[in-house]
C-alpha positions in Angstrom: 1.4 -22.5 -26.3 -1.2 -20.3 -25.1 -0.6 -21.7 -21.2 3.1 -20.2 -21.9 2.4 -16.9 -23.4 0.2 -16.2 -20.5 2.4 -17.0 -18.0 5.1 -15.1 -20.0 2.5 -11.9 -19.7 2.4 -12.3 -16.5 5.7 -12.8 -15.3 6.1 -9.2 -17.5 3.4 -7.2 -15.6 5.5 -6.8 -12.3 4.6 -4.6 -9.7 8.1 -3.2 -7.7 7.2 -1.0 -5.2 9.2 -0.2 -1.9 8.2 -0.3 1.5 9.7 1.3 4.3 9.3 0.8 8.2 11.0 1.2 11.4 14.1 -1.4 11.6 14.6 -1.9 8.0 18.4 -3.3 8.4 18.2 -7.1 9.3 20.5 -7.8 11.8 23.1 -10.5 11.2 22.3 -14.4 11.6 23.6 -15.6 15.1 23.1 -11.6 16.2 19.0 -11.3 16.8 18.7 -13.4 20.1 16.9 -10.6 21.5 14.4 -10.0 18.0 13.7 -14.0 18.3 12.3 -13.9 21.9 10.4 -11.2 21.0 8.9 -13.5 18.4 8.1 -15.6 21.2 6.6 -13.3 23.2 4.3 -12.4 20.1 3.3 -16.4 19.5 2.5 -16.7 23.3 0.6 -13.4 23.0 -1.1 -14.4 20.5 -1.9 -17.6 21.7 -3.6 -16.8 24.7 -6.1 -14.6 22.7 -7.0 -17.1 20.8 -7.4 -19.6 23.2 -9.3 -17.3 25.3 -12.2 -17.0 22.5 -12.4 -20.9 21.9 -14.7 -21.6 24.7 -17.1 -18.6 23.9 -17.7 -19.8 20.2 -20.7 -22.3 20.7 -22.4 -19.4 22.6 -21.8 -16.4 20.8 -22.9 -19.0 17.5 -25.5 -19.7 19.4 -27.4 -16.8 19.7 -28.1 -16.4 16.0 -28.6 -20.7 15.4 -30.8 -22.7 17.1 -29.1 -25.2 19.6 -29.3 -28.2 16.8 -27.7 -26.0 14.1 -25.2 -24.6 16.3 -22.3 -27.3 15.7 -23.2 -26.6 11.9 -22.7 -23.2 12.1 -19.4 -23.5 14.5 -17.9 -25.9 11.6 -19.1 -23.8 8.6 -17.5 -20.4 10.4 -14.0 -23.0 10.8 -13.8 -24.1 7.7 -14.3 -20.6 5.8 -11.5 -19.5 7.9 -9.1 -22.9 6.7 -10.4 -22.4 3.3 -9.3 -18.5 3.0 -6.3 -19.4 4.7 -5.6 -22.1 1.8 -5.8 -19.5 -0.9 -4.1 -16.2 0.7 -0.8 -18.4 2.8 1.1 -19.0 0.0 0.5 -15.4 -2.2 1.4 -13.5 1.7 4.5 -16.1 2.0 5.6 -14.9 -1.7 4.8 -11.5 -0.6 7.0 -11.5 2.2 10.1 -13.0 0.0 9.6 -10.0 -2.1 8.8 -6.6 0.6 10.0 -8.7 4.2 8.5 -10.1 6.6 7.5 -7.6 8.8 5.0 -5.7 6.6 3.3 -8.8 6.3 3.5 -9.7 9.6 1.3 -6.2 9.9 -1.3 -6.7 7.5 -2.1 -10.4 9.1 -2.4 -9.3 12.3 -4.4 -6.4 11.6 -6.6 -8.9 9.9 -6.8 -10.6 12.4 -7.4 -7.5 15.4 -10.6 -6.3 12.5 -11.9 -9.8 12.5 -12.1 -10.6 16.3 -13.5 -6.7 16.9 -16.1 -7.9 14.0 -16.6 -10.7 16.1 -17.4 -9.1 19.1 -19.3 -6.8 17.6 -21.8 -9.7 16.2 -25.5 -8.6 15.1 -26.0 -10.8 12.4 -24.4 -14.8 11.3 -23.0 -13.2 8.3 -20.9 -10.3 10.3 -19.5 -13.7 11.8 -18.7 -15.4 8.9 -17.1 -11.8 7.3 -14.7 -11.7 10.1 -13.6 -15.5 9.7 -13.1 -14.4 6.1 -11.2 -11.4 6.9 -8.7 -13.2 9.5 -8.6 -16.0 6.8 -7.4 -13.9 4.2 -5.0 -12.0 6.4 -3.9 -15.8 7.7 -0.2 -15.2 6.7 1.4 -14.7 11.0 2.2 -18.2 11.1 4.4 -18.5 8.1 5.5 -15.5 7.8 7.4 -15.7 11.3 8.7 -19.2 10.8 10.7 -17.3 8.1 11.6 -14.9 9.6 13.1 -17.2 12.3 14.7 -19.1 8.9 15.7 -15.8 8.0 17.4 -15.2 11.6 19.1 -18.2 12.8 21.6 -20.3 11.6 20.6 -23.7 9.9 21.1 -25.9 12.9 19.7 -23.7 15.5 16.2 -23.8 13.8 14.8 -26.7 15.2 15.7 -25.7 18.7 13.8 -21.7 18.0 11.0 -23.9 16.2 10.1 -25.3 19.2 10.4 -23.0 21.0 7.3 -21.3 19.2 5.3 -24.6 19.5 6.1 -24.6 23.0 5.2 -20.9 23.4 1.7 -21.4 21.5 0.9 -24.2 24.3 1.9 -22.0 26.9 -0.7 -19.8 25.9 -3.4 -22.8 25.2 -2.8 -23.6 29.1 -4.4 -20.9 30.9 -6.5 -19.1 28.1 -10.0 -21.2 27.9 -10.1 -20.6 31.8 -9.8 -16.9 31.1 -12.2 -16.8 28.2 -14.8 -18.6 30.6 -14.2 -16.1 33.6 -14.1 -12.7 31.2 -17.2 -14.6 28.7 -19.4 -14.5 31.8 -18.8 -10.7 32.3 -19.7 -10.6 28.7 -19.8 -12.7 26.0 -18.4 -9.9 23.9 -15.6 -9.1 26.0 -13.2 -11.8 25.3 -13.2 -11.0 21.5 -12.1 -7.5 22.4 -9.4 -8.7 24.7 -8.2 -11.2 22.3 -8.0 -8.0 19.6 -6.5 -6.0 22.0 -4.1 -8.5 22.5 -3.1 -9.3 18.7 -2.9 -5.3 18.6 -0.5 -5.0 21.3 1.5 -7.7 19.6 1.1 -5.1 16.1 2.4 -2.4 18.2 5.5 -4.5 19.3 6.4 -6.0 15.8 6.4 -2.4 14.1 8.7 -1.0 16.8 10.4 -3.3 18.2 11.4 -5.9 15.8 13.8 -5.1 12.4 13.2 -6.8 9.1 15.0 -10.5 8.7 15.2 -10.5 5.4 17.8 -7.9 3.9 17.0 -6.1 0.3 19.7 -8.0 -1.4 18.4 -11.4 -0.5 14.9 -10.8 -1.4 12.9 -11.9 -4.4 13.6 -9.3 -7.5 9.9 -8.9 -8.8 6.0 -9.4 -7.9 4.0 -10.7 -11.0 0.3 -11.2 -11.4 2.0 -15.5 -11.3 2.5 -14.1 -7.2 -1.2 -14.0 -6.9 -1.6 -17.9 -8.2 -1.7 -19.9 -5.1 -1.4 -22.9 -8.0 2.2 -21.3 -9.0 3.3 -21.4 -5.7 2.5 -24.9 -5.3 4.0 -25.7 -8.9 7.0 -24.0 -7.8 7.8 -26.1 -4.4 6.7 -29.3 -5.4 8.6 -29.0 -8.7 12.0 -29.8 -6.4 11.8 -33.1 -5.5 13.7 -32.8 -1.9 11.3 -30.8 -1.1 8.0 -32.5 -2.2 8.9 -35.4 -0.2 9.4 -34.1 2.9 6.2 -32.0 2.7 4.8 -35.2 1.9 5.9 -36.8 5.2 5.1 -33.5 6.8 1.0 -33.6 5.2 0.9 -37.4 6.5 2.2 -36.5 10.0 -0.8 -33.3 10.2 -3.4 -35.7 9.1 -2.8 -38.7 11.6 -1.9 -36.2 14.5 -5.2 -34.4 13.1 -7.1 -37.5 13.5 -6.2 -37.4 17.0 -7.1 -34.1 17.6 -10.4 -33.6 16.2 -11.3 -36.9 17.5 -9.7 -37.6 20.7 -12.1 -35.6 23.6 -15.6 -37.2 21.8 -13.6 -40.4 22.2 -13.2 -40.6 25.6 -16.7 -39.0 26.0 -18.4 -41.9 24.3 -16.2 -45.1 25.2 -15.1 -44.1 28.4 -18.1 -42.3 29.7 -15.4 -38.8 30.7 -17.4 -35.9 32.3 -15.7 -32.3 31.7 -13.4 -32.7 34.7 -11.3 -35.8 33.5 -11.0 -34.4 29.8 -10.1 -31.2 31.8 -7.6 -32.6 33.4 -6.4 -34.8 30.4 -6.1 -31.3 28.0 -4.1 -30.2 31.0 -1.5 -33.7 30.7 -1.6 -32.3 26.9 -0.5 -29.0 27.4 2.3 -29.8 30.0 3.8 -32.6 28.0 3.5 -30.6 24.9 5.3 -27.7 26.4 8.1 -29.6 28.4 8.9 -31.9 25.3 9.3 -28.1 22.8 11.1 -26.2 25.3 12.8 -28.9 27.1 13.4 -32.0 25.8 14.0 -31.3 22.2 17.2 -28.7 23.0 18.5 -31.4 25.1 18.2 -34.1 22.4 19.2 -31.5 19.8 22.6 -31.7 21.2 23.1 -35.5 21.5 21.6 -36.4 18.6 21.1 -35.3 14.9 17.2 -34.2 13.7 17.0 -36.7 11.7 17.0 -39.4 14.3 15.2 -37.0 16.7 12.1 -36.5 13.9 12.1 -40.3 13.0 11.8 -41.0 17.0 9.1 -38.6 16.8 6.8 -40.1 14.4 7.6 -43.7 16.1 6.3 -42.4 19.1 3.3 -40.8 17.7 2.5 -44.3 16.0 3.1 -46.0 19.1 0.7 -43.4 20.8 -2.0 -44.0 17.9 -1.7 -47.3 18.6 -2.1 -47.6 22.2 -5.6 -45.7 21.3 -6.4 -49.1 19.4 -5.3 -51.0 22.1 -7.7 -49.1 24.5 -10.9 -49.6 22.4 -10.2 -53.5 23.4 -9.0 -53.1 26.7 -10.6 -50.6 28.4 -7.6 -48.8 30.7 -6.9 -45.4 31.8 -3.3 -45.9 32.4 -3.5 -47.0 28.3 -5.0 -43.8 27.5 -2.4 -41.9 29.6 0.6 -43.5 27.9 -1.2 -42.7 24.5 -1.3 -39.0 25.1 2.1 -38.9 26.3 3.8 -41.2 23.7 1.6 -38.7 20.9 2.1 -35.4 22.7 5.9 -36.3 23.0 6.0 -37.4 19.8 4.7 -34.9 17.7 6.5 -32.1 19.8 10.1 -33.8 18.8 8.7 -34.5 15.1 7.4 -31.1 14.1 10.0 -28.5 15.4 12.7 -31.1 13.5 10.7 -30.8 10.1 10.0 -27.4 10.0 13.6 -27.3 10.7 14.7 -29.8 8.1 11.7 -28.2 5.4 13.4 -24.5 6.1 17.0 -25.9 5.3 15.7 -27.1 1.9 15.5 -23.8 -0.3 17.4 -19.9 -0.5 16.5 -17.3 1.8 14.2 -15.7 -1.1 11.9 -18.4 -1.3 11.3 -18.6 2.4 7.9 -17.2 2.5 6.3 -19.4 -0.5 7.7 -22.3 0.9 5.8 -21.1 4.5 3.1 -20.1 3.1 2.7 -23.6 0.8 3.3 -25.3 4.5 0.3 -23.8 6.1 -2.2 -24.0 3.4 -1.6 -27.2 3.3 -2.6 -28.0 7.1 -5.9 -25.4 6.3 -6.8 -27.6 4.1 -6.2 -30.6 6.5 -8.3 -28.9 8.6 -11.3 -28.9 6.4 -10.9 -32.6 5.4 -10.1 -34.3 8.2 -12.7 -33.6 10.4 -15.3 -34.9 7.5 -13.4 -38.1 6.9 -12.3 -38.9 10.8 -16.3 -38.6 11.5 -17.3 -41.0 9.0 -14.7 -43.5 10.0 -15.3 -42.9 13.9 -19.5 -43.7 13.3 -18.7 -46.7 11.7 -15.5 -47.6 14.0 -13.0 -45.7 16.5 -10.9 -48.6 16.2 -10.4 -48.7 12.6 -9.9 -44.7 12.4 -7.2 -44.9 15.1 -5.5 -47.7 13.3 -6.1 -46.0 9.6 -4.2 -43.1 11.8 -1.6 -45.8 12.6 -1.1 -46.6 9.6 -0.6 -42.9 8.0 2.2 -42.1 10.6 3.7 -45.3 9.4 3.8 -44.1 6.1 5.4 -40.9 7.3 7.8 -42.5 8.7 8.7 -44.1 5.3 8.2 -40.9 3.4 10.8 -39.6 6.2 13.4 -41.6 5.6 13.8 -41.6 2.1 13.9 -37.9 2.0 16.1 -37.2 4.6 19.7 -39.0 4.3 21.3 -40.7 7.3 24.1 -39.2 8.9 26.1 -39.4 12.0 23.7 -39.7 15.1 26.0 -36.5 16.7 
């Protein structure tokens, strides 16, 4: 009884103010072509300034750790950053169902251009770890423009523009770690300014160039003190069952794909002996299949088949992929390990884009942002755990964590199907 009257008070104590920017008056679904390559533009953007930093982080860690605490420090300064993400994704995604998109978009990627200049700026471990935490908190870019491409598009067009952002993000990933090692041996400052001055060119083109998705009529009435409840938010999506299994399926797919991902370049360093050039050279086999199969392949598919059939054939080929990796720690064969990576690249690029799609077709236009912002903090917190629990499984066997991976697709797969009905393949 108490639980009630409290959340009672605090549905009461709303706070209703207005904001007002540039571009206020969303324009018409199937009438923003030209805002949604913007977004594009912005993802890509943004994506090369991160990438760019990546390579400079065991360095610029490095000169305030010794080199045997360094890897410590590197995951500590991560896993604040997935932690604060956790908490503040789903109270910005409710924010931005209630004031738009766009003035979140602002405040996260402020956040983010004061954390990298913090970065940069250095002096001290704890100036680093205030800038993960400032980014972290601000973490709300992600979700908050996967609504606003919900908000934009029509319901069958999503998949299509939510690949399009995967495929812009590893556009970006391509040629940014080659940058950030050219500018980090200028300085090892510089590419943390860049990447800000990046993210703050990408401000400047949000606030004037792009109008508001979400129009006043369509957004949620009220913020309560409940908004600021990360554990409301999560009450509220998983409480409609459609939707809890397919985020299900979707947590499954992140952690076996994660598996691959934190594990997969110490894997090939330790069974099959790769120096930097071959795992060079397979990252670059990553990036090219992961962009052709977003921006390619899945529009082409998208109008043959239904997504549906095109996510299921996704997760299939990630769990063939996984498995291939099993296969490899028993027969030792490069051409193996290049099917993998396609068959798992391919894979999760056709899944992913199809789920979000599917995951953004399953509530109202005013719970867009909670539902985006419950999305990401899940995978932060996939980020924090998976990397514990793949090590300990890897020390003690790569084959069994491959085929655990195996496995968790498989039950995706299963999850998949019984949330999504079957329908015509066209």
């Amino acid at each position: 009884m108490k639980s009630q009257d409290a959340d009672l008070k605090a549905e009461n104590l709303s706070i209703d103010t207005s904001i007002s920017l540039p571009g206020d008056n969303p324009l018409p679904k199937g009438r923003s072509k030209k805002q949604l390559w913007i977004i594009i533009g912005i993802v890509a953007l943004n994506s090369i300034g991160m990438s760019i930093v990546l390579p400079l982080l065991p360095f610029i860690v490095g000169k305030y750790l010794s080199s045997g605490r360094v890897v410590v420090g590197m995951s500590a300064l991560l896993s604040v950053f997935a932690a604060c993400t956790f908490f503040a994704a789903p109270v910005l995604g409710a924010l931005s169902d209630r004031y738009g998109r766009k003035i979140i978009l602002l405040v996260s990627l402020s956040g983010s251009v004061i954390g990298y200049v913090l970065f940069g700026i250095g002096g001290a471990l704890w100036v680093l770890f205030l800038a993960r935490i400032i980014d972290g908190l601000t973490a709300g870019n992600i979700s908050t423009l996967y609504a606003y491409v919900s908000d934009s598009t029509e319901p069958k067009e999503r998949s299509k523009w939510f690949g399009f952002i995967g495929s812009a993000m590893g556009i970006g990933k391509l040629g940014g770690p080659a940058l950030g090692g050219l500018l980090g041996s200028i300085s090892i400052a510089l590419p943390f300014y860049i990447t800000a001055g990046l993210i703050f060119l990408s401000g400047i083109a949000v606030y004037f160039l792009l109008p508001e998705s979400l129009a006043a009529d369509k957004r949620a009435k009220k913020v309560t003190l409940k908004s600021f409840n990360i554990f409301s938010h999560f009450k509220d999506i998983f409480s409609i069952k459609a939707v809890k299994l397919l985020i299900v399926a979707g947590v499954l797919f992140y952690a076996g794909l994660g598996i691959f991902q934190f594990n997969f370049i110490l894997f090939l360093k330790d069974l099959y002996k790769w120096g930097p050039a071959f795992i060079g050279a397979m990252l670059t086999l990553v990036g090219v299949f992961d962009v052709s199969t977003r921006a390619l392949l899945l529009p082409w598919l998208l109008k043959r088949f239904n997504e549906r059939s095109i996510g299921i054939a996704g997760l299939i080929g990630l769990g063939i992929g996984l498995g291939l990796i099993v296969a490899s720690t028993l027969i030792a064969s490069v051409m193996i390990i290049a099917l993998a990576i396609i068959f798992i690249i391919s894979g999760a690029g056709l899944f992913e884009p199809t789920y979000n799609g599917k995951l953004s077709q399953s509530i109202d236009e005013s719970k867009q942002g909670k539902l985006q912002g419950v999305n990401q903090s899940l995978q932060s917190a996939n980020n924090v755990l998976i990397p514990l629990v793949t090590a300990a499984i890897y020390f003690y066997s790569p084959a069994i964590l491959y085929a655990t991976a195996t496995s968790i697709v498989g039950m995706a797969v299963i999850m998949y199907l019984k949330c999504i009905p079957k329908t015509g393949l066209v």
